[in-house]
C-alpha positions in Angstrom: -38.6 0.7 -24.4 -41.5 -0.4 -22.6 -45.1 0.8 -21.0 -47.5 -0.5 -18.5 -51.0 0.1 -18.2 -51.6 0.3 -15.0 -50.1 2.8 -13.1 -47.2 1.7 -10.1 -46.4 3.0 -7.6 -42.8 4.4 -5.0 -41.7 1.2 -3.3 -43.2 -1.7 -5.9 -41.3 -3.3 -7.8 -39.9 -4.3 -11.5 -39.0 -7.2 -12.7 -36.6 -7.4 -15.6 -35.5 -11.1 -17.1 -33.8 -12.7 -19.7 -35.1 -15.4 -21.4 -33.0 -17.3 -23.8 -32.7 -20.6 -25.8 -28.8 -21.0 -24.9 -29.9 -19.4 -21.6 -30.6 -15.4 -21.6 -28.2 -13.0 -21.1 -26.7 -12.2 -17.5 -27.8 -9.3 -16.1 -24.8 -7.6 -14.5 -25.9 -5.6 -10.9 -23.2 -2.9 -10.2 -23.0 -1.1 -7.0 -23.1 2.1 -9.9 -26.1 3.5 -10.4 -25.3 3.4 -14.0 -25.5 0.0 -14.4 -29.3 0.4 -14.2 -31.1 3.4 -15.4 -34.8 4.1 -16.2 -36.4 7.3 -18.0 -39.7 7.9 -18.8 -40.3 12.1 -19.0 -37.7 12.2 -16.1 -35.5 9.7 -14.3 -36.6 7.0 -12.1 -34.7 6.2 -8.7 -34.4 2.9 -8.1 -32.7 -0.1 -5.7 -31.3 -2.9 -7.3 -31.3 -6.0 -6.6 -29.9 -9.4 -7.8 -31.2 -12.9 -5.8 -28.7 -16.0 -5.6 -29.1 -18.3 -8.6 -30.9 -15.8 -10.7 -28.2 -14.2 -13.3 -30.9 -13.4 -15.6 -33.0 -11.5 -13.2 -32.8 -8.0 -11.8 -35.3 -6.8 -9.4 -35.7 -2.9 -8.6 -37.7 -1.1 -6.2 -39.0 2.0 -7.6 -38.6 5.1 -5.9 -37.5 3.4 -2.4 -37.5 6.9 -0.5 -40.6 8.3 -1.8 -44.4 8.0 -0.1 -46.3 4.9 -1.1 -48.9 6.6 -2.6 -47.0 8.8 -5.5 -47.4 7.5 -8.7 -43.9 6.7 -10.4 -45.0 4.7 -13.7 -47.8 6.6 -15.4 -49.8 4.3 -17.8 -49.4 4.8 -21.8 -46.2 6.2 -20.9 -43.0 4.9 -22.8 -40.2 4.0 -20.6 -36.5 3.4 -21.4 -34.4 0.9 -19.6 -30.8 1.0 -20.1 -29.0 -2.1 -18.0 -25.5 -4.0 -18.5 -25.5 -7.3 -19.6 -23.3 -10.2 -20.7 -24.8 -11.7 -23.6 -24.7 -14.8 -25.2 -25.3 -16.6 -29.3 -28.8 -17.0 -29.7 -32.4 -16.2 -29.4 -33.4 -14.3 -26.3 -37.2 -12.6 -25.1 -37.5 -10.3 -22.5 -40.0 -10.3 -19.3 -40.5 -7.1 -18.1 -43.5 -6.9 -14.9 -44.5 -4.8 -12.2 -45.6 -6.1 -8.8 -46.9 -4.9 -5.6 -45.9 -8.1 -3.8 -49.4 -9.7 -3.8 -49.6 -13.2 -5.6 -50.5 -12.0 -9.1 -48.0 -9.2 -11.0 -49.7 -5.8 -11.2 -48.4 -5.7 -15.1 -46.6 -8.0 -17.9 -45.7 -8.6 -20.9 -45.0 -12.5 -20.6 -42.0 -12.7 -22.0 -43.2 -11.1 -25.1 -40.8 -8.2 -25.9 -38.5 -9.7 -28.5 -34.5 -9.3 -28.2 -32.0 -8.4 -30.1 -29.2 -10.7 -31.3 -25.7 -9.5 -30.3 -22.3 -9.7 -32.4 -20.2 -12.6 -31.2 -16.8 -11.1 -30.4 -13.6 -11.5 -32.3 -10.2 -11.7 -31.4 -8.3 -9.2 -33.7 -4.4 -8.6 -33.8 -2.6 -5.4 -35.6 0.7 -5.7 -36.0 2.6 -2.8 -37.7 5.9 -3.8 -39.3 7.2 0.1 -38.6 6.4 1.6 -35.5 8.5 5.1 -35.1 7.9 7.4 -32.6 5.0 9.6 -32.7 4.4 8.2 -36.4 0.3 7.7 -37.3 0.0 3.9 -39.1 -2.7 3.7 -41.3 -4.5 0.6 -40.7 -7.5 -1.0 -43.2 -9.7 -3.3 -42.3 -11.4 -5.2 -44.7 
C-alpha cells in the first residue's frame, strides 16, 4: 500500500523496485494483466514494462489510452499494488516513484517502504504406506 502527494497523471509513469541485501526480489512481467494490478477507489490500467538487465524493476505507464491531462493518482490516496515476484532470503526495501520523464521523479519514497521477509521453501515428501482406491489418508504434520 502506497500514496503520493502529488497528483500523476494518464501516460506517466511508476516505478516499482526491489532493493535487497542478497539482491531484491525479481519482479516477474507477464503478458497477463494479472501479473500487475493497481487499485486505489477503482482499478488502474496500466502497460508494463520490464528493461534488459533490470530484474528488480518494473516500469508501468499509467493509463496509456487515456488524455494526458486526466488525473489517475489522486494525492492522500492509498493505493494497492499487487505484482508477482520471485523472492529471495534476506532483507529487502522497496522504491516506489512516479515520473513524468523530466530529470527529477515527480514522487518517491527513496527506497523507504520496508519489505517483508518470505518463507524459504521446503521440500516435503508424503508417502502413505496404504493407498486403496478412493480411500481418504489422514496425514499430520507436525
Amino acid at each position: 500500500e502506497f500514496s503520493v502527494s502529488m497528483a500523476v497523471f494518464a501516460r506517466q509513469k511508476l516505478i516499482i523496485e526491489c532493493l535487497g541485501d542478497q539482491g531484491g526480489y525479481r519482479l516477474i512481467h507477464g503478458t497477463s494483466g494479472e501479473t500487475f494490478i493497481l487499485v486505489g477507489t477503482d482499478r488502474v490500467g496500466t502497460q508494463v514494462a520490464q528493461l534488459d538487465g533490470r530484474p528488480n524493476e518494473l516500469i508501468a505507464t499509467l493509463a496509456p489510452t487515456r488524455p494526458e491531462t486526466e488525473r489517475v493518482l489522486a494525492p492522500d490516496t492509498f493505493y494497492q499494488l499487487e505484482v508477482l515476484v520471485r523472492p529471495v532470503s534476506g532483507l529487502t526495501t522497496w522504491k516506489i516513484s512516479t515520473t513524468d520523464e523530466r530529470s527529477l521523479p515527480t514522487n518517491t519514497n527513496d527506497g523507504q517502504q520496508p519489505g517483508f521477509n518470505p518463507v524459504a521453501a521446503m521440500a516435503l515428501d508424503i508417502v502413505a504406506q496404504r493407498t486403496p482406491p478412493r480411500a481418504l489418508v489422514e496425514i499430520t504434520l507436525t
